[in-house]
C-alpha positions as CSV (number, residue, x, y, z in Angstrom):
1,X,-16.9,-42.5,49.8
2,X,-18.7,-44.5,47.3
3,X,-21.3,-43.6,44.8
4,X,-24.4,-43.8,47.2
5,X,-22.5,-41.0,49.1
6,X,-22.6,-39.0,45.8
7,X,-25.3,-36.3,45.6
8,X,-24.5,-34.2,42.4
9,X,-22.2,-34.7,39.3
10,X,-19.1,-33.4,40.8
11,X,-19.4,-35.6,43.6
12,X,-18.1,-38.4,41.0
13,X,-15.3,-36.8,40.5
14,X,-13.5,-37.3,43.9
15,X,-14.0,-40.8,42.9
16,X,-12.7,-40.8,39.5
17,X,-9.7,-38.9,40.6
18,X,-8.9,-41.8,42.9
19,X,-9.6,-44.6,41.0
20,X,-8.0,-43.2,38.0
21,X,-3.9,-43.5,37.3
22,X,-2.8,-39.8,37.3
23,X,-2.1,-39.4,33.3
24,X,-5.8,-40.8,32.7
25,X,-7.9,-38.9,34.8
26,X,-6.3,-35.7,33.8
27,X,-6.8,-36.7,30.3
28,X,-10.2,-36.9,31.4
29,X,-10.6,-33.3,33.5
30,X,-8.1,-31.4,31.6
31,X,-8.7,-28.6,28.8
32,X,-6.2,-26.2,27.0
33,X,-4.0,-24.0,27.4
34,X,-4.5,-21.9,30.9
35,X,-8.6,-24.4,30.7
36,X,-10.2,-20.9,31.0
37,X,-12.6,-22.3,28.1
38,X,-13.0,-25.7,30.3
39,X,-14.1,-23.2,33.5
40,X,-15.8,-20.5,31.5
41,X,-18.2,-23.7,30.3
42,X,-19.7,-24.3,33.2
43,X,-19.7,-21.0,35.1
44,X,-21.1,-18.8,32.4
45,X,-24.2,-20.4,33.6
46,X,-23.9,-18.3,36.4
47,X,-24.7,-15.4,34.5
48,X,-28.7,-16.4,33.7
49,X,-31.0,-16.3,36.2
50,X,-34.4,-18.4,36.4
51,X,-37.6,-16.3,36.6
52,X,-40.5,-18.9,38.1
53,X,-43.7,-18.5,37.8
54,X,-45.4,-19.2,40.6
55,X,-49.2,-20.8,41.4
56,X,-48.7,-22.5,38.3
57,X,-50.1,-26.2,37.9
58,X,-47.2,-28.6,38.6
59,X,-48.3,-31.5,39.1
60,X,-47.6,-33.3,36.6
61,X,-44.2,-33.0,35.4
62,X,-43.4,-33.4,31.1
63,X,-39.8,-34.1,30.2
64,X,-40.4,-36.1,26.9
65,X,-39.5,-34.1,23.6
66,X,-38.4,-35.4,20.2
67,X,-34.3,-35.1,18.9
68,X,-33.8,-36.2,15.8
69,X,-37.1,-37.4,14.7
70,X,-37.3,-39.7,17.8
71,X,-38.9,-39.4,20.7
72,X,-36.9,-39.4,24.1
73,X,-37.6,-39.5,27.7
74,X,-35.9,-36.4,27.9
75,X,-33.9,-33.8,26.7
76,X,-30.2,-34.8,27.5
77,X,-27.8,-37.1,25.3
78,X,-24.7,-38.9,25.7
79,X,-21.9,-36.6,24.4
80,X,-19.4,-38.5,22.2
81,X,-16.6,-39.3,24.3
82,X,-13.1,-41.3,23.0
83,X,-11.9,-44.8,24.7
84,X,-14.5,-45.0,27.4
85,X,-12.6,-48.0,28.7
86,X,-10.0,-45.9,29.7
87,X,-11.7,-44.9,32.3
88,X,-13.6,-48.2,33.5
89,X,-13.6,-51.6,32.5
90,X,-17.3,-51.7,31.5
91,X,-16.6,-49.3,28.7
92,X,-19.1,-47.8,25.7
93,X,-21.7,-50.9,26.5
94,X,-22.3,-50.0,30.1
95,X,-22.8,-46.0,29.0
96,X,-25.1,-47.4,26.2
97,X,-26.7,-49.5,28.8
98,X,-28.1,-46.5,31.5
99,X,-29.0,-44.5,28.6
100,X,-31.5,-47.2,27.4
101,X,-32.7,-47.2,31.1
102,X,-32.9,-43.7,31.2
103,X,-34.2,-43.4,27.5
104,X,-32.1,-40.5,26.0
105,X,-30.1,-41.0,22.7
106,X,-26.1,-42.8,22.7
107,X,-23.3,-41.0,21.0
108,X,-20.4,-43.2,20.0
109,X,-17.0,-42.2,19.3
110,X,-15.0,-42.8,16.2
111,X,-12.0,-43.5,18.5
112,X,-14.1,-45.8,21.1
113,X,-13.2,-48.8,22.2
114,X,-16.3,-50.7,21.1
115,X,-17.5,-51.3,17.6
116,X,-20.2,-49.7,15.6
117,X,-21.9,-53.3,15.0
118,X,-21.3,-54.1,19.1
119,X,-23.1,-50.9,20.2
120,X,-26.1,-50.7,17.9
121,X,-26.9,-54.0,19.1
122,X,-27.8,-52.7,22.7
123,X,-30.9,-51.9,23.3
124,X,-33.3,-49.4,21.6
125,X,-32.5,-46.2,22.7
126,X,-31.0,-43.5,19.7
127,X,-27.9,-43.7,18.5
128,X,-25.8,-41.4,17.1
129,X,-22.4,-42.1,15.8
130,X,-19.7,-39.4,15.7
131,X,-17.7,-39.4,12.9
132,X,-14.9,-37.4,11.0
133,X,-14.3,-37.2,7.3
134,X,-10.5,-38.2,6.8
135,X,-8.2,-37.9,4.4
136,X,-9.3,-41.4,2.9
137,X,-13.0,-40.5,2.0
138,X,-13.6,-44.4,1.3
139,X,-12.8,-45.1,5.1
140,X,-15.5,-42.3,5.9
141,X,-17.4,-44.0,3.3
142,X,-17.5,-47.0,5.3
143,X,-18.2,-45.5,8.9
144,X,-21.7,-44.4,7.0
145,X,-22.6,-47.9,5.7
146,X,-21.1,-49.4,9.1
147,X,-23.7,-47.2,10.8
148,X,-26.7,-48.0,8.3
149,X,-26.2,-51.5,8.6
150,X,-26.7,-51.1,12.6
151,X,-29.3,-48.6,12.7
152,X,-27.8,-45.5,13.8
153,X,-30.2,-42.5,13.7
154,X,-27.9,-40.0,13.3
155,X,-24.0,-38.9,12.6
156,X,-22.3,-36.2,14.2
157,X,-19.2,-34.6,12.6
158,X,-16.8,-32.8,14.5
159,X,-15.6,-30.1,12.7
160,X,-13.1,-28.4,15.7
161,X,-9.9,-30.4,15.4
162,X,-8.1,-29.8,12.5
163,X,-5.3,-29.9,14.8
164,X,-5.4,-30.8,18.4
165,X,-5.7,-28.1,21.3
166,X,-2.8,-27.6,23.2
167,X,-3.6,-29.7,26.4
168,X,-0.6,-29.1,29.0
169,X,-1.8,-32.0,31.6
170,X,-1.2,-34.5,28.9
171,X,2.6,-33.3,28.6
172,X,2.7,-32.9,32.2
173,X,1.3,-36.4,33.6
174,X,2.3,-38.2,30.2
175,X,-0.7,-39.4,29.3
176,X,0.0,-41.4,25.7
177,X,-2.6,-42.9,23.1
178,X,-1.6,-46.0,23.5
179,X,-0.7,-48.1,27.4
180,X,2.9,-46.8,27.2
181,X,2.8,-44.2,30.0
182,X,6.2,-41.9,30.1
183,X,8.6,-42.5,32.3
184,X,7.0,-39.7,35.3
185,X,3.3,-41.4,35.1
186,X,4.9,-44.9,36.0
187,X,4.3,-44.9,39.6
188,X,0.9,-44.0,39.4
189,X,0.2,-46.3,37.3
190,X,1.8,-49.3,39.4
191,X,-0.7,-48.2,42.1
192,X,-3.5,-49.3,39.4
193,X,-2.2,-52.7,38.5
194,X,-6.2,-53.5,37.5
195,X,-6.1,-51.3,34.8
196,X,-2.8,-51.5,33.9
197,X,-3.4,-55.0,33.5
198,X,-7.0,-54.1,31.0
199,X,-4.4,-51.5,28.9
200,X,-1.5,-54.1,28.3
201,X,-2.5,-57.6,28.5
202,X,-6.1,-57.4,27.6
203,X,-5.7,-54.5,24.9
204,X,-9.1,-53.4,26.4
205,X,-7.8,-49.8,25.1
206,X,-7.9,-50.4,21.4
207,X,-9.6,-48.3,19.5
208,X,-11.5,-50.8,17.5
209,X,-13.1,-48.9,14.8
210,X,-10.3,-47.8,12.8
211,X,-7.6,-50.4,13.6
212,X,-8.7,-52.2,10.7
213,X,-7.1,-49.0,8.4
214,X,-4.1,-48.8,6.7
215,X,-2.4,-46.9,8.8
216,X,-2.9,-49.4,12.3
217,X,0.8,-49.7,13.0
218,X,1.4,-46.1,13.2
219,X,-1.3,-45.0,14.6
220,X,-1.1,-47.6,17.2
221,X,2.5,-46.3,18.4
222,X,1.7,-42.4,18.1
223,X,0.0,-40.3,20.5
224,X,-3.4,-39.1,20.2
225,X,-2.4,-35.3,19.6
226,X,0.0,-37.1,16.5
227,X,-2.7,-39.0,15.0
228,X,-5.1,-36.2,15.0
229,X,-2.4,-33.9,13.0
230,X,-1.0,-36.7,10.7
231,X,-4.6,-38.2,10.0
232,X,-7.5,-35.6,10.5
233,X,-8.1,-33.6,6.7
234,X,-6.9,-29.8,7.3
235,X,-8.5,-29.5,4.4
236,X,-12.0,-29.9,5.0
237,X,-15.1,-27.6,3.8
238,X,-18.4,-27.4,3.7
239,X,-18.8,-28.5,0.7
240,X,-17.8,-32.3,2.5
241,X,-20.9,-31.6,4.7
242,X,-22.7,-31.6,1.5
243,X,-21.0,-34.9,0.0
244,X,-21.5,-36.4,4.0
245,X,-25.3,-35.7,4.1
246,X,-25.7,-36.7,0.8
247,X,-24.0,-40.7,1.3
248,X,-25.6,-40.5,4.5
249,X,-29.1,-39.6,4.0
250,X,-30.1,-39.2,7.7
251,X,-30.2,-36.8,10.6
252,X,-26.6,-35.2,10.6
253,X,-25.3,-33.0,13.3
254,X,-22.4,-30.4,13.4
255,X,-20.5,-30.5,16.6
256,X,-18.0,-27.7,17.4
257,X,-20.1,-24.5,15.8
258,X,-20.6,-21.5,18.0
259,X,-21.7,-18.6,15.5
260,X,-24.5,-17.8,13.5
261,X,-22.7,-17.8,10.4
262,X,-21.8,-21.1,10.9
263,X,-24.5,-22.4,12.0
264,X,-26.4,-21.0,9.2
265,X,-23.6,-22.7,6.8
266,X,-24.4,-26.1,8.2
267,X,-28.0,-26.0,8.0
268,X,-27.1,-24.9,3.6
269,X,-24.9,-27.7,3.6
270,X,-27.4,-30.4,4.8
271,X,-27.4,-30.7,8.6
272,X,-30.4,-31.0,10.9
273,X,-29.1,-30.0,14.0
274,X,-25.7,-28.4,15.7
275,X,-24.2,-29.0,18.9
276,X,-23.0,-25.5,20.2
277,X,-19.6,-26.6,21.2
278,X,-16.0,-26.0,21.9
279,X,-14.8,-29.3,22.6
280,X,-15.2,-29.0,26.4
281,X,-12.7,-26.3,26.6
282,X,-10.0,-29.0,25.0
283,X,-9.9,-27.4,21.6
284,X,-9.0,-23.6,21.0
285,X,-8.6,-21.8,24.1
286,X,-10.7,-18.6,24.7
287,X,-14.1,-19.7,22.7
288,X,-17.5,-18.8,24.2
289,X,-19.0,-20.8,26.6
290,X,-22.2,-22.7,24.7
291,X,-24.8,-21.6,26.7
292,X,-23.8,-18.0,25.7
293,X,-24.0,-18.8,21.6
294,X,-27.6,-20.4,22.2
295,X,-30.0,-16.9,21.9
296,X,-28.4,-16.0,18.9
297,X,-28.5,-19.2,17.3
298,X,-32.0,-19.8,18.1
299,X,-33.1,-16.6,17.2
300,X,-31.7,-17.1,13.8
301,X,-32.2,-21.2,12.8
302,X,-34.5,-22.2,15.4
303,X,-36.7,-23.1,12.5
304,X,-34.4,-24.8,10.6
305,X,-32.0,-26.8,13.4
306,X,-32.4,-28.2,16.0
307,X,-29.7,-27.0,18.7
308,X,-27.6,-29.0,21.3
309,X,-25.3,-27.3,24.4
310,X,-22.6,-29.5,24.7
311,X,-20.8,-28.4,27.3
312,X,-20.7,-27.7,31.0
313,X,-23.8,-29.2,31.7
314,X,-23.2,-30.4,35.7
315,X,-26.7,-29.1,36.9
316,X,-29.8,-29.9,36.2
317,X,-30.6,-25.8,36.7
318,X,-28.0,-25.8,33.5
319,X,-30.1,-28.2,31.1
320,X,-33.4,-25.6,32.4
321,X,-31.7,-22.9,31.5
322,X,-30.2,-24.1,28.3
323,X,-33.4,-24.9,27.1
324,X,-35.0,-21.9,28.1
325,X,-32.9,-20.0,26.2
326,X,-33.8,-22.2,23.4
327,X,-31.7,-24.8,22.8
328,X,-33.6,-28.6,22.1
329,X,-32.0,-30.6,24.5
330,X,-28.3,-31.3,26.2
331,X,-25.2,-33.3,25.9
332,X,-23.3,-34.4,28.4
333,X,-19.6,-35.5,28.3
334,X,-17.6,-35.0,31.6
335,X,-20.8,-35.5,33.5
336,X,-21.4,-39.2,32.8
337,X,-17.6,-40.0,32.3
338,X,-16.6,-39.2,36.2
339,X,-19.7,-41.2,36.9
340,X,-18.6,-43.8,34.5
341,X,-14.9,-44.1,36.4
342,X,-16.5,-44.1,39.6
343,X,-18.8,-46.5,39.4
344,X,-19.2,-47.9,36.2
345,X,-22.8,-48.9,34.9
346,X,-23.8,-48.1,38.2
347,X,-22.1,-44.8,38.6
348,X,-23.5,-43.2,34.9
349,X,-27.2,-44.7,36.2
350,X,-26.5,-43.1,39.4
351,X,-25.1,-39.7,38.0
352,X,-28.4,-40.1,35.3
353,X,-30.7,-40.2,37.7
354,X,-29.5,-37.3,40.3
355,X,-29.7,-35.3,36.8
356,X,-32.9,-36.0,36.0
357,X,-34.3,-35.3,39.1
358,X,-32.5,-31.8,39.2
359,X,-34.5,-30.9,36.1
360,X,-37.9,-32.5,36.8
361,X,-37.5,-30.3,40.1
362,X,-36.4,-27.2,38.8
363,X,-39.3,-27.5,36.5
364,X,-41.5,-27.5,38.9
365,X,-39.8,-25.0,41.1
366,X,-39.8,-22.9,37.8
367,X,-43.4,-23.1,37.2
368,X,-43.0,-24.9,34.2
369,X,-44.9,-28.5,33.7
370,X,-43.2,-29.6,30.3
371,X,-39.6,-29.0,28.7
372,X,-41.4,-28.1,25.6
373,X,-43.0,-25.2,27.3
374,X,-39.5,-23.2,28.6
375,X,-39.1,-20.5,26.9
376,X,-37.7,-17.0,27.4
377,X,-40.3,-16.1,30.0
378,X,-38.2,-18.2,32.2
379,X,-35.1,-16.9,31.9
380,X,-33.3,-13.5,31.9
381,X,-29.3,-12.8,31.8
382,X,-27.5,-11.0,34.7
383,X,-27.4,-7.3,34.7
């Protein structure tokens, strides 16, 4: 099957699985622990139903809205996503390349494989760059003049991983930071000698934004869950979100908030936005699904956030009824990345555009003619 035989997200994923080496598409679909968090995501959608209202003028469909102070086509992003040339060849530039096309902002990863400079250079579309403050505040420091210099429009700090989640699949399959595999994932990757080839004689895999730091040679022979622990500040408060919006100056994001409380801290702190989030089930196992923290959170700082569900997203029924509940737009993470490893550029456009026409057509099925108008009215939870 190729990706003209692929009809929904998930579709992708058949793909992916069969183009991947073992260690590096489970890397890719695995969560923590027993992944009830990484299911939970995408079926507590399940539990909202959509209410149309019929006989209502359709007929011309509105998806733009504003995120960040720019206007977008509309309201999903690119989720940041670490070493998207793991998973094809094309990498971050062929991501940030169909989200141009499809005019929705580009997150980039701190641990991607393309540069800050390299990325901001494509196109026009926004872009947002995901960063984490470290123990060394002057390498932080110069993420945020990095991203200056190459017009980002916003940063996004993670704030979920001051350790990393216990993901089994990486034990199991061996997946590694670096090309290395353990002894058990050898086979399968033999059977990919095309990317085994990109990881160990090209070095497509480096994670070119921080191997410039002090700390290259050992972070270039630990694995990722090491580097997070021995790197990542345990220490962190929010009284760094205040020192990071102040050097930064911009639209800043918090990813990996589910509660009021902390929602509320981040908008004190400096932040413009949130992105209701547990890591796509990868972090701490047993955390609401995002779509369940939007109606409180909206309730409470609709006025003063603007609110992302990052997580789960596979439908365009999801992004409708994420928005509906009132959240301002969508990330997606898994849902371009299997399109990404199936297809590459062509794959995410693909996967981008079977999205986008699941929510244009749900809006019309809905009775709704712009995703500025969804509201409550549209939406009710499960008895």
């Amino acid at each position: 099957m190729g990706i003209d035989r692929c009809f929904n997200i998930m579709d992708f994923r058949r793909i992916a699985k069969r183009r991947l080496p073992a260690p590096v598409f489970h890397y890719l679909d695995g969560g923590a622990d027993d992944e009830w968090s990484l299911r939970r995501n995408t079926q507590a959608f399940d539990d909202y139903e959509l209410q149309p209202a019929h006989l209502s003028n359709v007929s011309n469909i509105q998806m733009q809205t504003t995120l960040f102070g720019k206007r977008i086509d509309w309201p999903v992003m690119i989720a940041p996503t670490g070493a998207s040339r793991l998973f094809n060849a094309g990498g971050e530039p062929a991501v940030v390349r169909a989200a141009e096309k499809f005019g929705m902002p580009y997150s980039l990863s701190t641990v991607g494989t393309t540069t800050i400079e390299d990325v901001g250079a494509i196109g026009d579309c926004p872009k947002v760059f995901q960063i984490y403050v470290f123990r060394d505040r002057e390498m932080t420091r110069a993420f945020i003049e990095r991203c200056k210099s190459s017009n980002y429009t916003a940063l996004c700090l993670t704030v979920d991983t001051p350790v990393a989640g216990n993901r089994e699949r990486d034990y199991v399959y061996g997946m590694m930071a670096t090309a290395r595999p353990a002894l058990a994932s050898v086979p399968s990757m033999l059977r990919h000698p095309g990317w085994l080839y990109r990881a160990v004689i090209r070095k497509d895999m480096e994670l070119v934004n921080i191997t410039q730091g002090e700390n290259v040679q050992k972070f270039t022979d630990a694995n990722v869950m090491e580097f997070i622990d021995s790197q990542f500040d345990r220490s962190l408060t929010w009284k760094d979100v205040e020192w990071l919006a102040a050097q930064w100056g911009g639209p800043l994001i918090i990813k990996g908030v589910q509660t009021v409380e902390d929602c509320r801290k981040a908008a004190d702190s400096g932040a413009t936005a949130v992105m209701l989030s547990n890591h796509g089930g990868r972090q701490l196992e047993g955390t609401s699904a995002p779509v369940d923290c939007i109606p409180a959170v909206a309730d409470a700082l609709r006025d003063r956030l603007e609110i992302i569900c990052d997580g789960g997203i596979r439908r365009g029924t999801h992004v409708v009824k994420a928005l509906a509940l009132g959240a301002n737009a969508c990330s997606i993470g898994r849902g371009y990345l299997y399109p990404l490893a199936a297809g590459g550029q062509a794959g995410v456009e693909r996967g981008l555009d079977l999205l986008q026409a699941e929510v244009k057509r749900t809006l019309a099925l809905v009775g709704c003619d712009s995703v500025e108008k969804l509201d409550g009215r549209y939406v009710r939870k499960r008895a």
